[in-house]
N, CA, C and O atoms as a MOPAC input file, in Angstrom:
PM7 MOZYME 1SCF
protein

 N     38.22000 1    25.68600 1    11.30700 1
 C     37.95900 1    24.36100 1    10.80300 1
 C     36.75000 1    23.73400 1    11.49100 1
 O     36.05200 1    22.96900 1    10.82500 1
 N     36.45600 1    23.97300 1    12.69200 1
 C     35.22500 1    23.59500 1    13.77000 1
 C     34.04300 1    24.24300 1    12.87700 1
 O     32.83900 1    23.98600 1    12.89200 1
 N     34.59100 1    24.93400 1    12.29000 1
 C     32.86000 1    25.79200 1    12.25700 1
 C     32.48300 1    25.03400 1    10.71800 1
 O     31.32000 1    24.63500 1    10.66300 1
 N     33.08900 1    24.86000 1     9.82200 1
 C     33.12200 1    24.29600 1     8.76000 1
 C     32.89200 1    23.06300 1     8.75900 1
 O     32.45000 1    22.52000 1     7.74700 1
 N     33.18100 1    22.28600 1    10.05000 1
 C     32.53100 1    20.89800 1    10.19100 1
 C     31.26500 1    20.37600 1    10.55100 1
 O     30.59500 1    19.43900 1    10.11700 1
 N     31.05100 1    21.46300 1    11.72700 1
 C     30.02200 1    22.06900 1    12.14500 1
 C     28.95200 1    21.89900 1    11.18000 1
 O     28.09600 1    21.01700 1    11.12300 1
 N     29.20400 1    23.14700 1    10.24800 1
 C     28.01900 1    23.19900 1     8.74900 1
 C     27.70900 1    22.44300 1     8.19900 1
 O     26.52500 1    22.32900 1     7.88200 1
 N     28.70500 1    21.53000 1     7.81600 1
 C     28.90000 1    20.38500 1     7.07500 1
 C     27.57400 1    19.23700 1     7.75900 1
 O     26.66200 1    18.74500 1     7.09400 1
 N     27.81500 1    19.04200 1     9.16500 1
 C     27.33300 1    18.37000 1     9.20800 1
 C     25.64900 1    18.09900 1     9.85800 1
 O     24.96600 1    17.09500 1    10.05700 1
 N     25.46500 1    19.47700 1    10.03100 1
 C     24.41800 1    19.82400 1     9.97300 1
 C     23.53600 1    20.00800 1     8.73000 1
 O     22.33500 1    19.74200 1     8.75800 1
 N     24.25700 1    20.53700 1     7.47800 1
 C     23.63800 1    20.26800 1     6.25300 1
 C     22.82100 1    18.92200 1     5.63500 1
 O     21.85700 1    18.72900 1     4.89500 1
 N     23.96800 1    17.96700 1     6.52600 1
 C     23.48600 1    16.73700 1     6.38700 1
 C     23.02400 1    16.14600 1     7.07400 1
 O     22.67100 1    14.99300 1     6.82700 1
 N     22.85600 1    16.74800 1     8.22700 1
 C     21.72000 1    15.75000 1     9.36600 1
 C     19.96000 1    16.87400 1     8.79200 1
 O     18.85400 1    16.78000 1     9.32300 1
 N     20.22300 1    17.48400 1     8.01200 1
 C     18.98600 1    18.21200 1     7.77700 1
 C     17.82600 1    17.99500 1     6.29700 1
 O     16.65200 1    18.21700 1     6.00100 1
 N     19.53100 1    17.21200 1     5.47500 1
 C     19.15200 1    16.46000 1     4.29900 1
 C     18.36700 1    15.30700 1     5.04000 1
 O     17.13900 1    15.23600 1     5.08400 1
 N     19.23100 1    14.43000 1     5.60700 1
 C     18.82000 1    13.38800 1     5.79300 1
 C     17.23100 1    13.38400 1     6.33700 1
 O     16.61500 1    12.38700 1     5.96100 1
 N     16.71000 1    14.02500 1     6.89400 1
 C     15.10700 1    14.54200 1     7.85500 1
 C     14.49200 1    14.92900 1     6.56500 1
 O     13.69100 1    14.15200 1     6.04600 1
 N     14.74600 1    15.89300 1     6.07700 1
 C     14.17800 1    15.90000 1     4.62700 1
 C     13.81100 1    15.01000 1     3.63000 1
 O     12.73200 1    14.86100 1     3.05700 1
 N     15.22900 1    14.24900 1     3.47000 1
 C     14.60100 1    13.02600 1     2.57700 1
 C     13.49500 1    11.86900 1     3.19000 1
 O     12.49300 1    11.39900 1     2.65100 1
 N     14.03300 1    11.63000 1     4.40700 1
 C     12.74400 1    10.72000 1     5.54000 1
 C     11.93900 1    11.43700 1     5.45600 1
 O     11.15600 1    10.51700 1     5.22000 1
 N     10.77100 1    13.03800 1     5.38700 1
 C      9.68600 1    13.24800 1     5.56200 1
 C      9.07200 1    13.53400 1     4.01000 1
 O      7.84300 1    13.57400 1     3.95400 1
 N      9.66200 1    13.69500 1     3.00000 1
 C      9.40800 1    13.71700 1     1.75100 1
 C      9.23300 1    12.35900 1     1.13900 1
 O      8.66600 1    12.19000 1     0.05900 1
 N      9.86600 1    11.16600 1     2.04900 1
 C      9.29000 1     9.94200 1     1.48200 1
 C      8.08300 1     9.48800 1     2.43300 1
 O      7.93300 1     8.26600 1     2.43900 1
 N      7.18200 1    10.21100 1     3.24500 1
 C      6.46600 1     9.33700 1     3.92300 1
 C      5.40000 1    10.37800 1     3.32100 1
 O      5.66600 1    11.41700 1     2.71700 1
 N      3.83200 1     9.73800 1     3.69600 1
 C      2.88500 1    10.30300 1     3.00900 1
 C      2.48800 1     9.60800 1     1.75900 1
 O      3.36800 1     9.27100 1     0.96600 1
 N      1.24000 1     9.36700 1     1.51600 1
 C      0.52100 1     9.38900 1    -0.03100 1
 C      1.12900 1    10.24200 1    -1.16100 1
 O      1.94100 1    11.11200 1    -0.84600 1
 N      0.80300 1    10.06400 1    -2.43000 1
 C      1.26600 1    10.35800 1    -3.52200 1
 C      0.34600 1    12.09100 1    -3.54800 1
 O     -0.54200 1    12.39300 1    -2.75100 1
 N      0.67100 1    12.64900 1    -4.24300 1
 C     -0.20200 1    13.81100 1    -4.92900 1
 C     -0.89800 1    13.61100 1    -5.30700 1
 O     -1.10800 1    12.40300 1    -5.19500 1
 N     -2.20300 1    14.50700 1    -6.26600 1
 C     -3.22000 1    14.37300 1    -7.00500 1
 C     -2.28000 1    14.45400 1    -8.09300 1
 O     -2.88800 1    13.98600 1    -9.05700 1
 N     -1.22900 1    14.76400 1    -8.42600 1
 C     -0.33300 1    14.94800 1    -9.98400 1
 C      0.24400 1    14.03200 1   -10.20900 1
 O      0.37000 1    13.52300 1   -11.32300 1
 N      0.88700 1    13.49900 1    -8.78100 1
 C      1.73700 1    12.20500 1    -9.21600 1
 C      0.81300 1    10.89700 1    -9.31400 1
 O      1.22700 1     9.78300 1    -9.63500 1
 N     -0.50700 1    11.22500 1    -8.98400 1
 C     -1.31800 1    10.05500 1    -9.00400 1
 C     -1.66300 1     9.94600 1   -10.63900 1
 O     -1.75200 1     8.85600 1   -11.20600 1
 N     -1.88800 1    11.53900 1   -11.47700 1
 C     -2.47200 1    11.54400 1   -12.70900 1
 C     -0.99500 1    11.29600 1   -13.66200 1
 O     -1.04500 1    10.67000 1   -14.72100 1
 N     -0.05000 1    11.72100 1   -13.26800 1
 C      1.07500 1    11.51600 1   -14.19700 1
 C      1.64800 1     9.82800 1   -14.00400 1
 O      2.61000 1     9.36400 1   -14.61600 1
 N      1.02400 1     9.27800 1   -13.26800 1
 C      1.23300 1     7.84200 1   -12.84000 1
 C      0.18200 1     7.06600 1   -13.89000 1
 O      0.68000 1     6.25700 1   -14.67300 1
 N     -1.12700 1     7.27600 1   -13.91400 1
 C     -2.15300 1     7.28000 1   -14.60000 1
 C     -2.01100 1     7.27600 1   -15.90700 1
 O     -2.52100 1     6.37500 1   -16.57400 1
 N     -1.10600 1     8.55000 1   -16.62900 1
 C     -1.12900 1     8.54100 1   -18.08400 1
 C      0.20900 1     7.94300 1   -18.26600 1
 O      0.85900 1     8.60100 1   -19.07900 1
 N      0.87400 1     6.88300 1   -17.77300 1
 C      1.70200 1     5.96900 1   -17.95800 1
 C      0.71000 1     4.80400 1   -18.67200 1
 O      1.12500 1     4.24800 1   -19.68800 1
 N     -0.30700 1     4.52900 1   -18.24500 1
 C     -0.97400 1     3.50400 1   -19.55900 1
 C     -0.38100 1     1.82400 1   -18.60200 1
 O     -0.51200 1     1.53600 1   -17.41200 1
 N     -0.00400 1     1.36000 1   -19.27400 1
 C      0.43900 1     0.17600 1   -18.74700 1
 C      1.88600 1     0.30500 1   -18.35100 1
 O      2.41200 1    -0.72400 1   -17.92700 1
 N      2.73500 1     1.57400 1   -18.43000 1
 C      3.57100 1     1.55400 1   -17.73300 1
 C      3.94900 1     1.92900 1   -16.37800 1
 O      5.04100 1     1.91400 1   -15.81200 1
 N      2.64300 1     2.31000 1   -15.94700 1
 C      2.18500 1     2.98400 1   -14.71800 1
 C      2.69500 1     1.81100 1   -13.30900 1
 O      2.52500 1     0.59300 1   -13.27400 1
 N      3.27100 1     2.60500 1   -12.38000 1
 C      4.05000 1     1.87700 1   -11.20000 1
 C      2.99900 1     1.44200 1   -10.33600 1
 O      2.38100 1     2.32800 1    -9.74700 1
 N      2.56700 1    -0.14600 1   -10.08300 1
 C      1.67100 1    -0.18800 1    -9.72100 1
 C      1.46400 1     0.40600 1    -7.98500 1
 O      0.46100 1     0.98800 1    -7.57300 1
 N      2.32000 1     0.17200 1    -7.42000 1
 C      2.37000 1     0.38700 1    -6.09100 1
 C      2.05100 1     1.87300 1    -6.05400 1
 O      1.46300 1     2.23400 1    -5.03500 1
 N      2.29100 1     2.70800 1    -6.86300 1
 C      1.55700 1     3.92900 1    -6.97500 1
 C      0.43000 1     3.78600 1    -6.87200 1
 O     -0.18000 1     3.93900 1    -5.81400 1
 N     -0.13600 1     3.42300 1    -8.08500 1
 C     -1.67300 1     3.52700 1    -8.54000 1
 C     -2.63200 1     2.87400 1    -7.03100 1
 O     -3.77100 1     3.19100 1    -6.68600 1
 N     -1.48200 1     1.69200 1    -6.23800 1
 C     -2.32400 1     1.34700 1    -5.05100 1
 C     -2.21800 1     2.43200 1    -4.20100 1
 O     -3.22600 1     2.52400 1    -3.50000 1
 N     -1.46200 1     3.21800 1    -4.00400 1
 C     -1.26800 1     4.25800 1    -2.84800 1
 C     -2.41600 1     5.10800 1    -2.86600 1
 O     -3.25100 1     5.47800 1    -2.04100 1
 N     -2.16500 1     5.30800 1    -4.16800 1
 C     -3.64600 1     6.66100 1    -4.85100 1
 C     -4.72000 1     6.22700 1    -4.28700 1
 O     -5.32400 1     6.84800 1    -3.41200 1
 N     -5.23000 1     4.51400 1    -4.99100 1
 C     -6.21500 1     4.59900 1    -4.52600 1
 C     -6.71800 1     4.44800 1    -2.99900 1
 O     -7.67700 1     4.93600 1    -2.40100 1
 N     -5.57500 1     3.48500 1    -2.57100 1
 C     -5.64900 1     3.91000 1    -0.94000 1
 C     -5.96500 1     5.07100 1     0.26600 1
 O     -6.44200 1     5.13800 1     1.39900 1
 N     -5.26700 1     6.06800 1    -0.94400 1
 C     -5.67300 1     7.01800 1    -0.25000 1
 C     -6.75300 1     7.50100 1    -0.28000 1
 O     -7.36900 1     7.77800 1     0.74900 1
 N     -7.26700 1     7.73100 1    -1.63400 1
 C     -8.44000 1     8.41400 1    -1.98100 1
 C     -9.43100 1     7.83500 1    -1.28300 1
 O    -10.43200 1     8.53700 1    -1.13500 1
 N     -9.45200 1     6.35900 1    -0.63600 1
 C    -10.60700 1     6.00000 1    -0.17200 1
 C    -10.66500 1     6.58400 1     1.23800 1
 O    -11.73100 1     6.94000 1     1.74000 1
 N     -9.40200 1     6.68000 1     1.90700 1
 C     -9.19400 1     7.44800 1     3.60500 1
 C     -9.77800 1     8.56300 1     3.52900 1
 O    -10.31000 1     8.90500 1     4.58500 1
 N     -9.91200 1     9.47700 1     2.41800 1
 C    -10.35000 1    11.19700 1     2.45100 1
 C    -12.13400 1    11.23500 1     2.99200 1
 O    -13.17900 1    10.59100 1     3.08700 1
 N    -11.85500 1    11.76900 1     3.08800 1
 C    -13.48800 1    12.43100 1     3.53900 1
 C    -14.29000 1    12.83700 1     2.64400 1
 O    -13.54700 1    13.43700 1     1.86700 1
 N    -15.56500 1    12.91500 1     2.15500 1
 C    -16.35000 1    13.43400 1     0.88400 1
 C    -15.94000 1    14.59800 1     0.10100 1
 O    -15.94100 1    14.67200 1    -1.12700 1
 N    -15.51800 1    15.68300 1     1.10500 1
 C    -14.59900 1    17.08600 1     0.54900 1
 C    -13.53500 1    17.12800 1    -0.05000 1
 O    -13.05200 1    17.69700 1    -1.02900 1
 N    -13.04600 1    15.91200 1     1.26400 1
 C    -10.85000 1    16.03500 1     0.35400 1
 C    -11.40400 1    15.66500 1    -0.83100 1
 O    -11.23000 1    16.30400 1    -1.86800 1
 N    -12.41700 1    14.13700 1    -0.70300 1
 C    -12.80600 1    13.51300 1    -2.11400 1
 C    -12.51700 1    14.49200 1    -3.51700 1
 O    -11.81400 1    14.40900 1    -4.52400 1
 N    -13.59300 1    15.55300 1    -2.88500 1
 C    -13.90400 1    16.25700 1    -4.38100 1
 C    -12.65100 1    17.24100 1    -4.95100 1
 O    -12.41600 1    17.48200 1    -6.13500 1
 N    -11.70300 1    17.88300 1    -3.43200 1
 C    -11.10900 1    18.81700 1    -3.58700 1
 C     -9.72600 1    17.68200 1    -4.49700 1
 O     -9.14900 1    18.14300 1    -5.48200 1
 N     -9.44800 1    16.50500 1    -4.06400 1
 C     -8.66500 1    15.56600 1    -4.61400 1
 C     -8.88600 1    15.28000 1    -6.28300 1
 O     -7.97700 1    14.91900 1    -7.03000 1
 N    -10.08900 1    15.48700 1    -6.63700 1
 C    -10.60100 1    15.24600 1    -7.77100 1
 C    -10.31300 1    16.71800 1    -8.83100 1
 O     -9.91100 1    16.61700 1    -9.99000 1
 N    -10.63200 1    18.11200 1    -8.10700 1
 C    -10.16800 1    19.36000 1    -8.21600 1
 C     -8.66500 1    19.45200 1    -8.66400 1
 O     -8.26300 1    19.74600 1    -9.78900 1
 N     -8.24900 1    19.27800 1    -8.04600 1
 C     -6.41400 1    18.74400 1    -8.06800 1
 C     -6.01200 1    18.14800 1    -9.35000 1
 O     -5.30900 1    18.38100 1   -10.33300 1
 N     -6.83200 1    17.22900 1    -8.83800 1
 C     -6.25200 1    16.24100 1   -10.58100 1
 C     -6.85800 1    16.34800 1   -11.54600 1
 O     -6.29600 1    15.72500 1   -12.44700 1
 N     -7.83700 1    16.87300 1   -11.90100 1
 C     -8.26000 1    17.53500 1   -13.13100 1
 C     -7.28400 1    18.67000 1   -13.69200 1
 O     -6.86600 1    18.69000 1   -14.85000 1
 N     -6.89500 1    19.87700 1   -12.42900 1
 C     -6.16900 1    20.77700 1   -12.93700 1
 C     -4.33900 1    20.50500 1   -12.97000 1
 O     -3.53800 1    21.40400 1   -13.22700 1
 N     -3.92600 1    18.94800 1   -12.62300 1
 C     -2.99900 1    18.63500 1   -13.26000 1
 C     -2.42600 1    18.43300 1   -14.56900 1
 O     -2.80200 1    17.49700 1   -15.27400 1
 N     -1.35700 1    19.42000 1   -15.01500 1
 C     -1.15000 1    19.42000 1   -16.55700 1
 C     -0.00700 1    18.18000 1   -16.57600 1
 O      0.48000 1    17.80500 1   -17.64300 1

């Protein structure tokens, strides 16, 4: 029964780290373009992240960021 609690709750102290580092960070180049072809339904606090970010990148990320989201389907 120890070892089964054990798992248990390690599964979930490992979710939990997961979900905290999957919510921190800027958006994608996909989720920025699939945010984008929302039109006016587009989440704005997204569209600010994007561009927030895009302005932090460096001339390269710039272009490689631009690379990205072009080849987002």
């Amino acid at each position: 029964m120890k070892i089964l609690y054990k798992n248990s709750f390690y599964l979930s102290i490992c979710s939990v780290i997961i979900a905290i580092l999957s919510s921190c960070g800027a958006p994608s180049a996909c989720d920025c373009k699939e945010n984008d072809l929302l039109g006016a339904k587009a989440d704005s606090t997204v569209s600010a992240d994007c561009d927030a970010g895009f302005e932090e990148l460096s001339r390269e990320d710039q272009n490689e960021f631009k690379k990205e989201y072009k080849a987002c389907k």
